[in-house]
N, C-alpha and C positions, 0 to 999 in steps of 0.2 A: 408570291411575296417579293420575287424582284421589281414586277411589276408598278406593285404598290410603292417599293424602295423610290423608284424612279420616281415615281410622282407627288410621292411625301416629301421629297428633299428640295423640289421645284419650289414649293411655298415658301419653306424658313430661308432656302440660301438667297432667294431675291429678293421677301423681307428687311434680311441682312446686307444687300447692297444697295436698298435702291435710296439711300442718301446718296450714297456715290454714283450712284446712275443720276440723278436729278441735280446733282453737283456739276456732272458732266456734259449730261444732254440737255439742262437748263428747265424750266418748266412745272414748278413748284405747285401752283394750280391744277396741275393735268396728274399731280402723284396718285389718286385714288383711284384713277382711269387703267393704271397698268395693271393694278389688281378686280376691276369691276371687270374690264372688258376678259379678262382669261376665264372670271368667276361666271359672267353671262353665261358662255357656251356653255361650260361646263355646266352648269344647273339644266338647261335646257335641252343639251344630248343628252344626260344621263336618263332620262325616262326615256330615249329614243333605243338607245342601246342594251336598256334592259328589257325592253317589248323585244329588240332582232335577236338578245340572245336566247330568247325563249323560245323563236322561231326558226335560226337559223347554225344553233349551238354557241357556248363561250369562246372556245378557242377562235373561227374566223373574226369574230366580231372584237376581241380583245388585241389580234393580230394588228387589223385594220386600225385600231385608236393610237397600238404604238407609234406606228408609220406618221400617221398624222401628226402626231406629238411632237416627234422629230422632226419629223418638217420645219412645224412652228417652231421650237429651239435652235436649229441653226439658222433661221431668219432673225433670229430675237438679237442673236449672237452679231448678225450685220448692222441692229439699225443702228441709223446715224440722228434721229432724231426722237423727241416725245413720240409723237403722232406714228412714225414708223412703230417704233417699239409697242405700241399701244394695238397698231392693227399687227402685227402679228402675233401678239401674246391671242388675240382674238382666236387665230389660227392653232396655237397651242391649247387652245381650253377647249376647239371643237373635239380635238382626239382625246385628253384629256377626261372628257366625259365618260368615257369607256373603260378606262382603267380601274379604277375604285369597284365600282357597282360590279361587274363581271368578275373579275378578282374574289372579291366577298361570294358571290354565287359559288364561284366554282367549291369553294369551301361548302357551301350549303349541300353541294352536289354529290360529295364525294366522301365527306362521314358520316356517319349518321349520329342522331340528335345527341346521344350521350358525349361523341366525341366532340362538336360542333364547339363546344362554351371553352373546351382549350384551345382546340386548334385558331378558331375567330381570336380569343385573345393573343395569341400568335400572330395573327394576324395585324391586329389592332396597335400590337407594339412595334411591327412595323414604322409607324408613323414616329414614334416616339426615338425609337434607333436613328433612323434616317435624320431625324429631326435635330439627334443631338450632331450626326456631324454637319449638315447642314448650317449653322449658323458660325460655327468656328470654320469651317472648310470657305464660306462665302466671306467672314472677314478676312483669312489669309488670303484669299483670290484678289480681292478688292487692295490689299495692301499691298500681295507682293508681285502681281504682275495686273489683270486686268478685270473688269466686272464679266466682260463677254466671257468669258469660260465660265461662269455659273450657269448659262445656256448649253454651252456643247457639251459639258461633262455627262448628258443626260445623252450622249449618245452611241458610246461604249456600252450604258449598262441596258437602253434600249434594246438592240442590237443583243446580246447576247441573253437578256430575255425571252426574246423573238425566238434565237434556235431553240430553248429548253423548251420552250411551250410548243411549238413546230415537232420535235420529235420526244416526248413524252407527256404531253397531254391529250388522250383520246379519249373521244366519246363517240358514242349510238346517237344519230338525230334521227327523230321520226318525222320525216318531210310534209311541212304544212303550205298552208297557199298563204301568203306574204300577205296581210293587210295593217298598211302602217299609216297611222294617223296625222298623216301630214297637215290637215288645216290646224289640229290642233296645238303640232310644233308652232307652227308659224305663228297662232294667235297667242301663244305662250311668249315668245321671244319678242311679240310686237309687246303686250304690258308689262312684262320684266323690264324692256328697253326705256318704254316713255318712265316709269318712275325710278329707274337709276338716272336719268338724264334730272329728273327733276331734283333728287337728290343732290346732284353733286353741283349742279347750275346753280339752283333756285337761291336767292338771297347772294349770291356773287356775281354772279355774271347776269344775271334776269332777276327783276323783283318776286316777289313771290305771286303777287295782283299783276303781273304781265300777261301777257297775250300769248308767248310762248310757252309759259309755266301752265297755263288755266285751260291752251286747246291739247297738250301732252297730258293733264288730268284727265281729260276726257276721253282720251286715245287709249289711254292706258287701261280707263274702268271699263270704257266698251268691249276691247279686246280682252280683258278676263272676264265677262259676263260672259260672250262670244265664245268664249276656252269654254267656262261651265257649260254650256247649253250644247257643244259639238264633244265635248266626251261625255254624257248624258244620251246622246243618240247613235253615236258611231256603235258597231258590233266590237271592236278591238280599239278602246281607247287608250292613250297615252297617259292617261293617271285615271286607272280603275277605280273609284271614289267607293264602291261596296265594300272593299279593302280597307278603308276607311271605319267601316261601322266596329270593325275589333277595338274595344275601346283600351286594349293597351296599343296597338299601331295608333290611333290615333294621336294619344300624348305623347307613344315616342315621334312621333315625326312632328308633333308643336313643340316639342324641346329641343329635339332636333334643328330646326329654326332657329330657336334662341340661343343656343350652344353656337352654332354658326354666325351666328352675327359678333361674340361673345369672342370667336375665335378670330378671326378676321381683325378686332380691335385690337387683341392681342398682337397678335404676330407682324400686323401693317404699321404700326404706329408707337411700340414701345424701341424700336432702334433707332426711330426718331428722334424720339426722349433722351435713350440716353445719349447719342451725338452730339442732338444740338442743343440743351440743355445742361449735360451734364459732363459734355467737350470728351466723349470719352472716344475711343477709336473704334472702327468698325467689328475688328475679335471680340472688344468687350461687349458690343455690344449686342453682336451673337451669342454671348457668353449666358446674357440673363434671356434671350428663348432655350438656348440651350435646357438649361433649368426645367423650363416646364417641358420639355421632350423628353427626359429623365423621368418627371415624374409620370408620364403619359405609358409608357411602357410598364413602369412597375404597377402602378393599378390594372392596368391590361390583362398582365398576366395574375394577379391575384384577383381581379373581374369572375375569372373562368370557375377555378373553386368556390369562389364565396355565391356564384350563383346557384350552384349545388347544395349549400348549406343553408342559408337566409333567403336565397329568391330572388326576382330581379327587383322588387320596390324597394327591398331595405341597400341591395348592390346600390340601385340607382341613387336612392339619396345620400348615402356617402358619397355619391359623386356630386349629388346636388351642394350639399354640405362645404363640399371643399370647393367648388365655383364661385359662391358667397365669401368664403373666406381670403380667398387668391385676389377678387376682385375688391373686396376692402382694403386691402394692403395697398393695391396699385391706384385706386382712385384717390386717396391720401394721402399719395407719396410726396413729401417733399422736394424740391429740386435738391438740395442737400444731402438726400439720406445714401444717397450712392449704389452703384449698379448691386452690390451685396443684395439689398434692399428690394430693389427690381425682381432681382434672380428666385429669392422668395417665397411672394409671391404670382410669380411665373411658376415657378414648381406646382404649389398647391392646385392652381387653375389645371396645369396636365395633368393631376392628380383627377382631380374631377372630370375630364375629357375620358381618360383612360376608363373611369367605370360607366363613367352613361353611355359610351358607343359601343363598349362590346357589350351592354344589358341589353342597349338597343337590337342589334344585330340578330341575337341569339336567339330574343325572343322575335321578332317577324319571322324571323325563316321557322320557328317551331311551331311558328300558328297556318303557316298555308302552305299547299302543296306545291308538287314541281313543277307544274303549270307554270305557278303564277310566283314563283320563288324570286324570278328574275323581276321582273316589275317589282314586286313587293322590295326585295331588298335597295332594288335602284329609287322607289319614292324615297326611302328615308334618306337616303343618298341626294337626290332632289331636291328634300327641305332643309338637309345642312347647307348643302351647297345656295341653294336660296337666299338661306341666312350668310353665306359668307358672303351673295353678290349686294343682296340689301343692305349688309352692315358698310361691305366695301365702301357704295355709296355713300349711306347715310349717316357712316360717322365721320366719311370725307367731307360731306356738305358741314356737318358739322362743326371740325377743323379747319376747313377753310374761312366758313363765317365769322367762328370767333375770335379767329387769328385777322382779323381784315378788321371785324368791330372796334380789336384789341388797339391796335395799329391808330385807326379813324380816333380813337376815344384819347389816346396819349401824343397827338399828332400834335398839336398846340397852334399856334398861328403858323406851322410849317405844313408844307404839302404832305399828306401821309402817305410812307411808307405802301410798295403792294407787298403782298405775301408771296412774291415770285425772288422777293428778298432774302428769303430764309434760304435760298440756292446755294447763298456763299456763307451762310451760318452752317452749312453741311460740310463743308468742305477746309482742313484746320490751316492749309496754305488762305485760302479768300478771308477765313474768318480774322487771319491775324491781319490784315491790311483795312477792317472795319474800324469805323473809331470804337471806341469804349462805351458810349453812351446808348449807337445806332447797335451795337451786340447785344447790350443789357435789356434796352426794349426788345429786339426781336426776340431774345431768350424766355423774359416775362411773357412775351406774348404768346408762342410757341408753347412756353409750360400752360398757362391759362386753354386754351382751346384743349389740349392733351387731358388734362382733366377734366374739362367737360366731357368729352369722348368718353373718358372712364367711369364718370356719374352714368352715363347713358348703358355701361356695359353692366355695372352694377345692378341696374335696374332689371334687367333680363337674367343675370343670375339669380335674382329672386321672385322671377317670374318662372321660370325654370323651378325648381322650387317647388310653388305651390303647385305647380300643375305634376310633378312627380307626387306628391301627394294623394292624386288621384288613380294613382297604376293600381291595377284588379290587385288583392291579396291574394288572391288565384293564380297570377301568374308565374308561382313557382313553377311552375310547368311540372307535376310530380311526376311525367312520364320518361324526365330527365332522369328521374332515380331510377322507378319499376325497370325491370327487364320486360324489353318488349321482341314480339317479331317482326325481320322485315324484309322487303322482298326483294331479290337480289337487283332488282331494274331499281328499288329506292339509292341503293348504297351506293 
């Protein structure tokens, strides 16, 4: 759980600064890059890490992603540029991959099924704890001394993570021969990579009909045909696709996807809003993720019971329910309506996070065995993290295009504005030396693309939705209720 602490808090607290990072290190265009490039690794280790911990135990392999993490964090904490900060958040989201997914395992490891649906939402609320200080903690840093310690704070709690797990977490490994499916990383991170570049490029920096956009198509589709067809014949693949055939894993890992993208809009792009839009300061505007961290934990743990009572479809769609809701709120926000407003709906959205990820969770690990525990829990783990690296991108291309369109369309017989302008709309020293007129465009402009973003997140919480629709009525799991035996190597 500390574990998890650590790395739940790495998202909302740099969410919450990084106006003031891009205030300061400049680079307004390259903002969707700090969260794609950490979001990469991390999608692309987490299946790497849940095959070694199935072969080589949780604890070294959970050890190993700390080490890493930290690494990346106090490099984060040095850079002096976009581009710096960008490669080594890279370095942060390698170790990063191993946190979450082995974390979740080891819970699958060590109760058994009846306990699993509270301890996981324990788990689960995790995220939502962390979360609430996270965006208050990251606007006092930001305010009262510097951004760079939203980076090192993560190295205390690393560090004494480390010893608890080091001497009280054992296990029995039954020594296997290592086969790890290395072309398939690699061909995974080659088509992840061509269409986040295309994302976040295309229509700003490269036509969408260019030459660079249309041979990174190509790159990108070959190297996932390439992916299907080398875990289709490897003996130990990197995403077991038969795993796949349980057709509730299935939807939870397509929701899982859309929750991710869903989230990522959320947490990336709403303390945008309310800074540079709504001039509010960086606490406040921690204040309104806060909110949905709050409600992120209270679903969590009322997750655990009601999957006892009702099952995971009816759990789930109160979760779906409130993701629909949260995100109508925020896609029709007026600039006016004030961070209250925000906070909201921010809540209701961790409302709905809080029950589809422990529904998710609870039910993969009650459908397969130990084997395959760790894989199975790290894919769902994969298709969040998927969704949060695709959303990263492609609601940054997003943002970026309609904020540049915005700009080009109110330019008048003047040179237009770029969107590397909005640097000093982040920052309340820069903002007040703008005139009044070049604030109000950028502001207009700024809001406009933000709603688009939110039209677009809308759309997958109701896609999300109907595909919950489709979860087995079976999958109450009724062996959650019966008393069952089991074998002391399960427990």
């Amino acid at each position: 759980m500390l574990a998890m602490f650590m790395n739940a808090i790495e998202g909302t607290i740099v969410s919450t600064a990084m106006p003031a990072i891009v205030g300061d290190l400049g680079g307004f265009s390259l903002y969707s890059w700090v969260f794609s490039s950490y979001l990469l690794m991390n999608a692309v280790t987490v299946l790497i890490y849940g095959k070694l911990s199935d072969l080589f135990g949780r604890k070294p392999i959970l050890l190993i992603g700390i080490i890493i993490f930290l690494i990346g964090s106090v490099l984060c904490g040095f850079a002096d540029s976009m581009h710096e900060l960008i490669l080594f958040r890279f370095i942060q989201g390698f170790g990063a991959g191993a946190i979450a997914p082995v974390a979740s395992t080891i819970i699958g490891d060590i109760y058994v099924k009846q306990e699993r649906a509270k301890v996981q939402g324990y788990l689960s609320s995790v995220w939502g704890i962390s979360a609430v200080l996270g965006p208050a903690l990251g606007g006092i840093l930001v305010e009262s001394v510097t951004w760079r310690l939203i980076f090192w704070i993560n190295i205390p709690l690393g560090i004494l993570s480390m010893c608890l797990l080091w001497f009280f977490l054992h296990e029995k490994i039954e020594k296997k021969k290592a086969v790890i499916d290395y072309s398939g990383a690699v061909l995974l991170t080659v088509s992840i990579s061509s269409f986040m570049i295309i994302l976040v490029q295309g229509g700003v920096e490269w036509q969408w009909t260019s030459a660079p956009i249309i041979s990174l198509i190509i790159l990108g589709v070959s190297a996932f045909a390439c992916f299907i067809w080398q875990e289709g014949r490897t003996p130990e693949p990197m995403m077991p696709f038969e795993i796949w055939r349980e057709r509730s894993i299935l939807i939870a890992n397509i929701v899982s996807l859309a929750t991710g993208i869903m989230l990522i809009g959320f947490s990336s792009f709403l303390p945008t809003y309310v800074q540079g839009v709504m001039e509010r300061s960086p606490t406040v505007a921690g204040f309104t993720l806060t909110a949905m961290s709050i409600g992120w934990p209270i679903a969590s743990t009322f997750a655990g019971s009601l999957l006892m009572k009702i099952g995971f479809k009816a759990t789930s769609l109160l979760g779906g329910g409130s993701l629909i809701f949260g995100s109508l709120l925020l896609a029709f926000m007026p600039a006016g309506a004030g961070p209250l407003y925000a906070a909201t709906g921010s809540f209701f959205v961790g409302i709905g996070m809080g029950f589809t990820s422990t529904s998710f969770i609870v039910m993969i690990q009650s459908t397969v065995s130990w084997e395959r525990r760790g894989i199975a829990t790290a894919s769902n783990m994969f298709m969040r993290n998927l969704g949060n690296t695709i959303g990263a991108a492609f609601l940054g291309g997003i943002m970026n295009s309609s904020f540049q369109a915005y700009l080009n369309q109110h330019a008048g017989n003047e040179e237009p504005l770029s969107i590397d302008a909005a640097n000093q709309l982040l920052k309340r020293e820069e903002r007040a030396l703008l005139p009044n007129d070049t604030v109000q465009l950028l502001q207009d402009g700024l809001s406009a693309a933000l709603h688009n973003v939110y039209l677009i997140v809308l759309l997958f919480a109701a896609l999300s939705m109907v595909f919950l629709l489709f979860v087995p009525r079976g999958s109450k799991q009724t062996d959650l209720k019966k008393k069952a035996v089991y074998k002391l190597d399960d427990k």
